[in-house]
Structures are given as structure tokens and as C-alpha cells.
N, C-alpha and C positions, 0 to 999 in steps of 0.2 A: 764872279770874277775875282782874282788872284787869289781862289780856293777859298775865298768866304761864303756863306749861306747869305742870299739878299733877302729870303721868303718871309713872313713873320712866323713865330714861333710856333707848333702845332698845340692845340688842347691838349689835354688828357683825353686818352678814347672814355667814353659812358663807358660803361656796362649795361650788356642789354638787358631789355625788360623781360621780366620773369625769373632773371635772376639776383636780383637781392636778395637779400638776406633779412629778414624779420621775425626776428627772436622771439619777441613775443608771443606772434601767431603758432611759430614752431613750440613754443614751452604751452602754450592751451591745449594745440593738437596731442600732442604727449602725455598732458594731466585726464583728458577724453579719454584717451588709447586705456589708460592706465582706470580710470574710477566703470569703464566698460568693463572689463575684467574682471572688475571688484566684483558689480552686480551681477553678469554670468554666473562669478561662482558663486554667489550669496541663494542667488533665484535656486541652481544645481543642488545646494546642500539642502535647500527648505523643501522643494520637492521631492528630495530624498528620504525626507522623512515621512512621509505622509504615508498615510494609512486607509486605507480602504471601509467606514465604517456605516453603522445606519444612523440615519437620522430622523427629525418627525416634520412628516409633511402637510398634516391635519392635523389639528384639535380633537383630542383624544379624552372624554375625561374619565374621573376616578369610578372606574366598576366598569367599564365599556371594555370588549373583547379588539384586541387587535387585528386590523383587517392588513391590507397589502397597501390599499392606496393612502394608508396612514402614514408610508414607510417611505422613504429614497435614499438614494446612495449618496454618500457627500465623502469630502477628502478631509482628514483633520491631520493636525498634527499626531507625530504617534508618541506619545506622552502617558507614561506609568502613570500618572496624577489623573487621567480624565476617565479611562477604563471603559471608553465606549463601546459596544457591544460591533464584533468583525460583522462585515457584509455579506460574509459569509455564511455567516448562519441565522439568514434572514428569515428563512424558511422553519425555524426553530421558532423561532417569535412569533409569527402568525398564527393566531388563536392564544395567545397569553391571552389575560385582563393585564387593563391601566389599574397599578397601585396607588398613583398620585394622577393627576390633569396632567398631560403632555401637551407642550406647548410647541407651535410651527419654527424650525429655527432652529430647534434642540437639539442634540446628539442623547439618542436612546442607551440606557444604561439597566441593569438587572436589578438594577435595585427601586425602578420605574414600575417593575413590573411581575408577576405574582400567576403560578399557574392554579391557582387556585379559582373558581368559578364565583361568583358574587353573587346570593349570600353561599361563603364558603361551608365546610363543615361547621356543627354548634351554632348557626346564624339563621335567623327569620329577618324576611324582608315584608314590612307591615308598610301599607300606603295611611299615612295620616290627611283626613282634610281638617283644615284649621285657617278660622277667620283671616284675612290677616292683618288683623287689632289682636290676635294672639302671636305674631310674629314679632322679633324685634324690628324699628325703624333701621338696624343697618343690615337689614337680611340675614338669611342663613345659606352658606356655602355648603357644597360637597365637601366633605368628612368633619364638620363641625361636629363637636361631641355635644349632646342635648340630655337634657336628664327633664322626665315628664312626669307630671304629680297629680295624683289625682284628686278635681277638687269635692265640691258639695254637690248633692243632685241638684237640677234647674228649677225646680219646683220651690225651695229653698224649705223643706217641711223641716220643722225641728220640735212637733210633738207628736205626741202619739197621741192621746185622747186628752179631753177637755179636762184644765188642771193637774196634767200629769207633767212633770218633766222629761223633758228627751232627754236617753240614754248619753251617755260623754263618747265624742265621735271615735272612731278607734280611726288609730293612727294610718295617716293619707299612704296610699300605694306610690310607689315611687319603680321607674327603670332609666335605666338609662341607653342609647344608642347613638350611630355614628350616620349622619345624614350623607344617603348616597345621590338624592336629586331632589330640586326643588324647582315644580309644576309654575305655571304661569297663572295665575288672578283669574280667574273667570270674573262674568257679567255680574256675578252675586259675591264676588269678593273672597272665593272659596279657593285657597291653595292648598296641592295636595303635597306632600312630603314626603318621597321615600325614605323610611329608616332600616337602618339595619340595626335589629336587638340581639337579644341571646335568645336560644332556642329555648321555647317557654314562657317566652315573654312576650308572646308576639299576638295570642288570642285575647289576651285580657285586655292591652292594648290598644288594639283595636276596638275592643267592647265599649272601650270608657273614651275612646275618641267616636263613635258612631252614636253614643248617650249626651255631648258634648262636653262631659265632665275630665277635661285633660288643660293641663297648662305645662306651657314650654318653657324649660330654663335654658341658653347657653352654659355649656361650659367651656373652661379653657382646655385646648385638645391636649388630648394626654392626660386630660385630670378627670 
């Protein structure tokens, strides 16, 4: 009446739901969008580089001929520094020898491996058996270098007839080799040793290891 409003005053209309505004949620959803992207491209470049290469899928050791199921394919990085042998010429490698123990896990490399046959040329491969109280307590490994001396007969004679002195012994035989496997203990404590010597050296060797007149030294490999 006389053109005034009698009603009371109206609200503010809300705003409906689902449409606020909250920044925050909007600034996280953006940082997501954004560190997604990051990781696509990160994931895209790394499998970019990868390389197609072999690796070793068995235990392979030092003087053993490569088979197939020694082998599988694995992805590496493709890196100048690791020079792993392409998967491609897988087929090149089966029938190498192992020049070192190849381990499960590894990426295969030429410098693992040696077409050479064991014993190669110039090389005899003599089985020693030996106490092993003539072994050292911390074993002997595949390609430990050994150097073997010959000692006194068993009989321990050191005259020749009654009143006579024995002759002054001449100086002990000595060789040296690179151990390619060492046998398990038998019931009698007998372990056999594969060596590899120089050619030449392989029957005599043998002779003064079947008389039991042989003693083992380690050496340090390389020496």
C-alpha cells in the first residue's frame, strides 16, 4: 500500500550445488594432469632406448660350452659403457666356451666368452686326485692358478746301502696350472681336480700325482 514493499526482505539466492568453486581441488587436479605427463614422457624416452640384448639364464661355469637354454632375451639400456652382446646374434654364441662363471641375472658380453675349446691349443687337461688334507681349508675355485711340487717318495728311503750316504736330492719338479673343476669328497676323502697345464706337462704330472708324491700350492691368479 501507497507503493511501499510490506514483504520482508528477500535472501541472497545460494548457488547451486556442484557449482562452487574450490581451488584447491582445481590446483591438485592440474598438478596430477601435469606430473602424468611428466611420467608418459619419462616411461616413452626410457623405452626408447632400450636395446634388444642376451642375457644368462643358467649357471654357466669357466670351460663349459654354451648351450641355448643358458641364454634369454632381456631389455637393457642401450649404453656405449655395457657393450652387451645384440640378441641377434644369439645364434653366434651357441657353442662358444664360458671364459669366466656366468652368472643368472647377467648380461652376456665377448669378453665372457672365448671360441676356443678347453683345453685349448698348447694345453693338457690332467685329472689330479688329492687328499683333501692336501687341499687348502678355504678351497680351491675354477681358474685358481696352482703350482705343484714334487715331493720325496712315500717309502721316505734316503740310503742306498748300509753306511753309504744318499746322493743330495736333485732339485724338486715343479709346474704350474689353472684349475678348471673341482670334484666332490668321496667316502675316502679322495678329490679329483681338473687342471689345465701346458702341453708336456701333463704326463709327468699325473705320474707323481698316481705315486702320491705331489703337493699343492695356491697362487695369486695372474701370478
Amino acid at each position: 500500500m501507497n507503493g511501499k514493499p510490506t514483504g520482508l526482505p528477500r535472501a541472497p539466492a545460494a548457488e547451486p550445488p556442484g557449482r562452487r568453486r574450490r581451488p584447491k581441488l582445481a590446483a591438485v587436479g592440474v598438478a596430477v594432469v601435469v606430473l602424468g605427463g611428466l611420467i608418459g614422457a619419462f616411461l616413452y624416452s626410457a623405452l626408447g632406448d632400450q636395446a634388444s640384448v642376451i642375457g644368462v639364464a643358467a649357471p654357466v661355469a669357466f670351460g663349459e660350452q654354451i648351450e641355448a637354454t643358458d641364454l634369454v632375451e632381456v631389455s637393457a639400456a642401450d649404453d656405449p659403457g655395457l657393450q652387451p652382446i645384440p640378441y641377434a646374434d644369439v645364434d653366434q654364441v651357441i657353442g662358444m666356451t664360458a671364459a669366466t662363471d656366468l652368472v643368472p641375472g647377467s648380461l652376456l658380453t665377448m669378453g665372457a666368452l672365448t671360441e676356443n675349446p678347453i683345453p685349448g691349443p698348447g694345453q693338457e687337461l690332467v685329472p689330479i686326485a688329492l687328499q683333501t688334507s692336501q687341499l687348502p681349508a678355504t678351497g680351491l675355485r675354477p681358474r685358481d692358478e696352482v703350482l705343484f711340487v714334487e715331493t720325496a717318495a712315500r717309502d721316505g728311503q734316503t740310503t742306498t746301502s748300509a753306511g753309504d750316504s744318499a746322493p743330495a736330492p736333485a732339485a724338486a719338479r715343479t709346474s704350474t696350472g689353472t684349475v678348471l673343476r673341482v670334484g666332490q669328497p668321496t667316502s675316502t676323502g679322495v678329490v679329483v681336480v681338473d687342471v689345465l697345464v701346458d702341453s708336456g706337462d701333463g704326463a709327468d704330472l699325473a705320474q707323481l700325482a698316481a705315486d702320491g708324491r705331489i703337493a699343492l700350492v695356491v697362487l695369486p691368479r695372474g701370478g
